[in-house]
N, C-alpha and C positions, 0 to 999 in steps of 0.2 A: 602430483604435488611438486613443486616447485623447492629446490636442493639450495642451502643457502651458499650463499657465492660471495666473494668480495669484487665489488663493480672495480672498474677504472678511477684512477684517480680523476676528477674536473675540477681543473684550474679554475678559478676564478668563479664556483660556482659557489662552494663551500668555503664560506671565511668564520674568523670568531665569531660568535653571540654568543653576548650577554644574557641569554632567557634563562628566565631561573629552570630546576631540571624538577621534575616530578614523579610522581609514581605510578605503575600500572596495576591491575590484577582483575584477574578473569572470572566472572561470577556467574553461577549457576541459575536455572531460571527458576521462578518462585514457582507453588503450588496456586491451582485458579483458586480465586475468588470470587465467590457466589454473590452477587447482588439480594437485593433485599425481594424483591419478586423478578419474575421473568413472564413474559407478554410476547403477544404477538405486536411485530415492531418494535424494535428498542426505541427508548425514548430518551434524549437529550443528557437527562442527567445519568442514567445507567452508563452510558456512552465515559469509557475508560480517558477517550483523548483529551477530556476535560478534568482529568482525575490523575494526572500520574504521581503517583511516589516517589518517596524520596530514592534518592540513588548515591552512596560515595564513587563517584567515577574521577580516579584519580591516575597520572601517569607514572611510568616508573625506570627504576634500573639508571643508569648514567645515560638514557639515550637524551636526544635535544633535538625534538621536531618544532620549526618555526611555523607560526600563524599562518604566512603566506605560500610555506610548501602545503599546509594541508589543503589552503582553500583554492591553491591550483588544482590539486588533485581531483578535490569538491568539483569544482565548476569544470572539468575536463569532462569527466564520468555526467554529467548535467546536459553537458552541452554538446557530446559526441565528438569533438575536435580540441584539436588544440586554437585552431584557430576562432572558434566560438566559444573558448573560456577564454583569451584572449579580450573578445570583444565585452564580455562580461564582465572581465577583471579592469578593463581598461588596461591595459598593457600589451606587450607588444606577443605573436607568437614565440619568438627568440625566448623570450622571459619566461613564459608558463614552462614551455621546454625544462629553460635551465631550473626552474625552480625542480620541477618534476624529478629531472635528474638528481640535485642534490637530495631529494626525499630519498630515491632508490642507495642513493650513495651512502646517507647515513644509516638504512635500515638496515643495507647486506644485501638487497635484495627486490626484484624488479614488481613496479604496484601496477602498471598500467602493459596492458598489452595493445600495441600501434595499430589497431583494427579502426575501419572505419564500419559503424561509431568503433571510440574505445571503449576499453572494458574493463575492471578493475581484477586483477589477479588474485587468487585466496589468501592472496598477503597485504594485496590492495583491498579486499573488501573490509577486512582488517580497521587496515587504518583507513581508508573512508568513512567506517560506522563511528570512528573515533573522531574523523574531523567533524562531520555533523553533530554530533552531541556536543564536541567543544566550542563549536559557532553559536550552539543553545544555550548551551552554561553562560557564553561571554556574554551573549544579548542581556540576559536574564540580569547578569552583574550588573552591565550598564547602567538598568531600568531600577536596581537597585541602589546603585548610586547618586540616581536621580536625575538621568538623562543622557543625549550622546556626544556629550563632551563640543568642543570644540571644534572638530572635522566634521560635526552635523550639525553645526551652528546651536547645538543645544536640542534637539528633535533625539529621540531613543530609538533606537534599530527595530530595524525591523525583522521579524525573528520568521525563521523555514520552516513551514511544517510540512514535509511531504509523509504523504501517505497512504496507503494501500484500501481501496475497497471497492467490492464486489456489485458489478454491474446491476443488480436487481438492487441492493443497499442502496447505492447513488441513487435509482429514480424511485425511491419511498420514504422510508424513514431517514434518509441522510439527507435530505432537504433540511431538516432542524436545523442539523447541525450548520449545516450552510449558512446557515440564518442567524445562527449566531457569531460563529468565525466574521461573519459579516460584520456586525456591530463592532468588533474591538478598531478594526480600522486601522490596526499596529502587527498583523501579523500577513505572513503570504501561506494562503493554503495551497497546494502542489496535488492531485488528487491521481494518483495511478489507476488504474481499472484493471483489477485483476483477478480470477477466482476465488474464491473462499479456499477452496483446499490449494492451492500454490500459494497465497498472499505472504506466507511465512517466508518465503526464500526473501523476501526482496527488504524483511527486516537483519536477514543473515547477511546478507552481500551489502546493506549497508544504504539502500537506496531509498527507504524511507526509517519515517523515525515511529512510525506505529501500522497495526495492519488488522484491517476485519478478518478473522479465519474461523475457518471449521472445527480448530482443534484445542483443544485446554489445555496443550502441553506445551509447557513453554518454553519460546524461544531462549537459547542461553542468554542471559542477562538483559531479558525482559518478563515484564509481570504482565497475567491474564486475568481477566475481567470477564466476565458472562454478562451480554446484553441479550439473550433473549433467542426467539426462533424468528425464523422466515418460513412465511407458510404458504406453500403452492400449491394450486389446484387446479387436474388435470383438464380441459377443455380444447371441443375441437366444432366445427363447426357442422350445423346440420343436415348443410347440400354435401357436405364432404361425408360426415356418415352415412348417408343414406346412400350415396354414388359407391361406398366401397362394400355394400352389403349391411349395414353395421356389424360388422367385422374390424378387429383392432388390428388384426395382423394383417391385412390391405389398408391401412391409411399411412399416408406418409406422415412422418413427425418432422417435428424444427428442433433448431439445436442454437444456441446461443454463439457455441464456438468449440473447435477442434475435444476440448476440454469436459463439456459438457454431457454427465451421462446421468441426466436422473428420466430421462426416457428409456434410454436403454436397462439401465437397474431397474425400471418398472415391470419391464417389458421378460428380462429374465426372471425375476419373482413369479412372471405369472407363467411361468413354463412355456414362454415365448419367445423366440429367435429374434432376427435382426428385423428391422423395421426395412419395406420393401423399397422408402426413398429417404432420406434424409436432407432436408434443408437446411444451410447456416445461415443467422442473422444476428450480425454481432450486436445489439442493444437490445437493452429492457425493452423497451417500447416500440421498437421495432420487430423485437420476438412475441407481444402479446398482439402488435396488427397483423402480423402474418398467421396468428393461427385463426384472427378474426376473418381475415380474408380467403382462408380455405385453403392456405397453403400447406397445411398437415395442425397435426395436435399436438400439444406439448403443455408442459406443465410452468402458469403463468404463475407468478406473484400475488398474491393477494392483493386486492384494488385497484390492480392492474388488465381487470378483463374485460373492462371497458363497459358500454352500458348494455343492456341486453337487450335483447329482440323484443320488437313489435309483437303481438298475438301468433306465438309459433312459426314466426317465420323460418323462411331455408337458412337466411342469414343470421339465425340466432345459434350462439353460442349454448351447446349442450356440456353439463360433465360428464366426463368421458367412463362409459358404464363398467364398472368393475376395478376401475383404479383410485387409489383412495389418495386424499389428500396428505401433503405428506411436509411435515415439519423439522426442516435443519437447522437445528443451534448456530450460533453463530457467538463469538469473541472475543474482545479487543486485548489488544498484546503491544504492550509499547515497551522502548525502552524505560529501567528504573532510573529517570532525571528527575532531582528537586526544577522542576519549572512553573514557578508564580504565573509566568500569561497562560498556560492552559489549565488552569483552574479557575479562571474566573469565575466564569458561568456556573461551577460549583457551589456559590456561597448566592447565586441568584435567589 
């Protein structure tokens, strides 16, 4: 953990403003809330990102963070450089630099660690998770004032959503949603790809503003939504069972990524060891052809097992005898911001 310090004084980095000062406080995360049924595939309107609540997020204490230290910070952490939030911001690297620095100068304390990419420090995920919501709230204001003023010739901003979800989600039932983020045409979706049981760090550290997860406990100062289960079904193919004995513990399995263990939890349930090969293929759809093409068995997504065999063929896909289909709840966890553009499709 990171010991508070008083930086160096920089000249010319830190002068007066005028910004008025605000308040902060740190809020607990809510209890889930049950949707009104739960299905196989969440569907559009269960889908939380369209639904968030209200939130007071407000700043505090005599501190005084300016607009353009947070949104160097934003687009640093975005863009892995200084010099690609630079090209982002339109400004020069000198500038993002300085601004950065004055950020560290008025907190006490350093946000960014100089890595290539950089990274944001448990004091910079902090204030990252703070500058993102504050870019949302502003957008949100604008569109509530009735457009974007003068420096967008009258056009309203366009508002960030980045956000976290699970590679089998993305090629099934997040198509909806795609479809609809589509239509408004006023916002930028940001789509991370990441597992369901991690998805929550990266609402922690600040890098998105909502996240598909495994879990119904929620992130601090985010509320949880239940959208429903993902249901997978183990399949493997028939020249491959046949070639290993039909024997489970001689076929190799696939694995989505490093992460991945509902082969292996299947495989210890059934009083069985390590699987004798393991393959990775990091995509949906590249993990349901590789078990079509007999690269091993593994447990595909629903809808995703493509079409079946001809009259018993070697190349038809069997379910894999004695492992049952197996059904993982799934989410949504966003931060609690009043945000009018991700409700629209609510009141569809």
């Amino acid at each position: 953990m990171l010991t508070q310090q008083a930086l160096a004084q920089d000249e010319g980095v830190l002068g007066a403003d005028g910004d008025d000062e605000a308040e902060a406080r740190e809020e607990a995360g809510e209890q889930v809330r049950h949707g009104s049924s739960v299905g196989i595939a969440p569907s559009v309107e269960q889908f939380m990102f369209l639904q968030i609540p209200k939130q007071c997020f407000i700043y505090g204490g005599a501190m005084r963070v300016r607009d353009d230290h947070f949104k160097a910070l934003v687009a640093c952490v975005d863009e892995g450089t200084f010099d690609g939030a630079a090209a982002a911001l339109r400004i020069t690297p000198s500038a993002v630099s300085q601004r950065v620095k004055a950020l560290e100068q008025e907190l006490g304390q350093i946000v960014l660690v100089r890595s290539v990419p950089v990274r944001p420090t448990p004091v910079g995920e902090i204030v990252l998770r703070t500058g993102r919501q504050r870019a949302l709230l502003d957008a949100e204001l604008v569109r509530a004032l009735g457009g974007g003023g003068s420096e967008r010739g009258g056009i309203a901003p366009i508002v960030d959503l980045p956000v976290a979800v699970n590679a089998d989600s993305l090629a099934t039932w997040f198509v909806e949603v795609l479809e609809t983020v589509g239509e408004w045409g006023d916002a930028r979706l940001r789509v991370f790809v990441e597992d369901q049981d991690h998805s929550a760090q990266l609402l922690r550290d600040g890098s998105v503003i909502g996240a598909v997860t495994a879990s119904d406990v929620a992130v601090q100062g985010c509320s949880v939504q239940e959208l429903g289960v993902m249901r997978y079904v183990a399949r493997v193919r028939r020249s491959q069972w046949e070639a290993c004995g039909r024997s489970l513990e001689r076929v190799p399995t696939v694995r989505s990524n490093d992460r991945d263990d509902l082969q292996r939890g299947l495989l210890r349930r059934r009083g069985l060891g390590e699987p004798p090969l393991e393959h990775v293929v990091p995509s949906a759809e590249g993990f349901s052809a590789a078990v079509r093409a007999g690269l091993g068995w593994g447990m595909i997504p629903e809808g995703l097992e493509g079409p079946a065999g001809r009259g018993g063929g070697r190349d038809e896909l069997l379910p894999v005898p004695g492992v049952e289909t197996l059904d993982v709840p799934l989410y949504w966890q966003c931060w609690r911001l009043d945000a009018p553009s991700l409700a629209r499709s609510a009141t569809r």
